[in-house]
C-alpha beads as a LAMMPS data file, in Angstrom:
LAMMPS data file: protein, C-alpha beads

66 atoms
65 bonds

1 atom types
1 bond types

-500.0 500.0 xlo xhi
-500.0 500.0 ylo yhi
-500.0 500.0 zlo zhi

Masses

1 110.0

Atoms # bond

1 1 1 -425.242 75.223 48.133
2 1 1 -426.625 78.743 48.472
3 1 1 -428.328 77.904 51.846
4 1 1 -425.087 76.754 52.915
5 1 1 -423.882 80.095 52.434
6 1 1 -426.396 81.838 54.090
7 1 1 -426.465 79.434 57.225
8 1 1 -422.445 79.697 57.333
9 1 1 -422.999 83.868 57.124
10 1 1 -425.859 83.774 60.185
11 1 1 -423.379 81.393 62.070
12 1 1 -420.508 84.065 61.818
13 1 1 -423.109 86.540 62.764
14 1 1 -424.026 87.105 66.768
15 1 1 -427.264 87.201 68.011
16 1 1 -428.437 89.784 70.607
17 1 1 -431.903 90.281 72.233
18 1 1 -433.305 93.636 73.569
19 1 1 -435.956 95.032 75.505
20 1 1 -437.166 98.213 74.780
21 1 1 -439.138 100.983 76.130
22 1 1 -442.362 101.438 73.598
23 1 1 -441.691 104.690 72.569
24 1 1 -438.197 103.294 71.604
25 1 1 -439.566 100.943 69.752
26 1 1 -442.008 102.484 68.219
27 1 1 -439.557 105.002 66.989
28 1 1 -437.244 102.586 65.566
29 1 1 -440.417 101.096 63.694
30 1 1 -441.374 104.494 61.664
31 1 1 -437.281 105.304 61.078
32 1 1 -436.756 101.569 59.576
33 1 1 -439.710 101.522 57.272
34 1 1 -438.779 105.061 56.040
35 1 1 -435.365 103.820 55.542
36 1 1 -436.842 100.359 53.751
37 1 1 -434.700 98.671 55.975
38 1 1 -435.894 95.949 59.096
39 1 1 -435.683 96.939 62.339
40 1 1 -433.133 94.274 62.942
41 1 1 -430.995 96.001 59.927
42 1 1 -431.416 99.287 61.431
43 1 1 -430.520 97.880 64.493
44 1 1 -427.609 96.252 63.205
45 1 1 -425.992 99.686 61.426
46 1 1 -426.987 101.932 64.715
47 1 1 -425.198 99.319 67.307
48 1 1 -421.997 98.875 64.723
49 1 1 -422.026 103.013 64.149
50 1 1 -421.668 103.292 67.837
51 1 1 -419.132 100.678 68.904
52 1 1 -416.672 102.387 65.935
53 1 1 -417.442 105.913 67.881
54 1 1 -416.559 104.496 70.977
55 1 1 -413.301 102.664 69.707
56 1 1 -412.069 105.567 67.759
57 1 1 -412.660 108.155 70.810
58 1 1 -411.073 105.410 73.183
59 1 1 -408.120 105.392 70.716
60 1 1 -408.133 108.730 70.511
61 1 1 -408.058 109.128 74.552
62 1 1 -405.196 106.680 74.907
63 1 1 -403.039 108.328 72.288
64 1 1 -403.628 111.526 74.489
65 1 1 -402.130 109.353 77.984
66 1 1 -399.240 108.298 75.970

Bonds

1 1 1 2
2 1 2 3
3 1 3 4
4 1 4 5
5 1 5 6
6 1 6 7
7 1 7 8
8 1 8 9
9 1 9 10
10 1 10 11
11 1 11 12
12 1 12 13
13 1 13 14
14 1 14 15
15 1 15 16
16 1 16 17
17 1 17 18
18 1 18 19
19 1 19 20
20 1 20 21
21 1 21 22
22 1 22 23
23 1 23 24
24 1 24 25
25 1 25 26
26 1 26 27
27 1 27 28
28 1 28 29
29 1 29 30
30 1 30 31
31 1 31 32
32 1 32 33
33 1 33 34
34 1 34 35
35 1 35 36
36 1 36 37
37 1 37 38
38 1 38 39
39 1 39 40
40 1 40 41
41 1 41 42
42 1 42 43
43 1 43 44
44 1 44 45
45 1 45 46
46 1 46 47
47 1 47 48
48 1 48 49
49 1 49 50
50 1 50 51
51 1 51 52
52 1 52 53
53 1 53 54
54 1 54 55
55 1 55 56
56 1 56 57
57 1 57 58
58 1 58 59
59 1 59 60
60 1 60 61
61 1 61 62
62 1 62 63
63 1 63 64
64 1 64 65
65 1 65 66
């Protein structure tokens, strides 16, 4: 039942593969583990952090045209 749960969650979940440069990588490596989080986690919070920027200054710019 659990694992029925989880495979439900990673189904609702999207999947996204990236290619890095090294020093990218390696950076994300050193912030994650000082974090305790996996890069994928980190990942995960940076990409979500930025899309809200972006929809909250593309709100903010189309309350300005109105």
């Amino acid at each position: 039942m659990l694992r029925d749960l989880a495979v439900r969650r990673m189904a609702a979940r999207g999947r996204v593969t990236a290619y890095l440069p090294e020093e990218i990588q390696k950076a994300l490596e050193e912030w994650a583990e000082e974090e305790s989080r996996s890069i994928s986690s980190l990942a995960t919070y940076l990409l979500t952090k930025a899309v809200k920027e972006r929809q909250a200054q593309k709100a903010k710019e189309s309350g300005r045209d109105n």
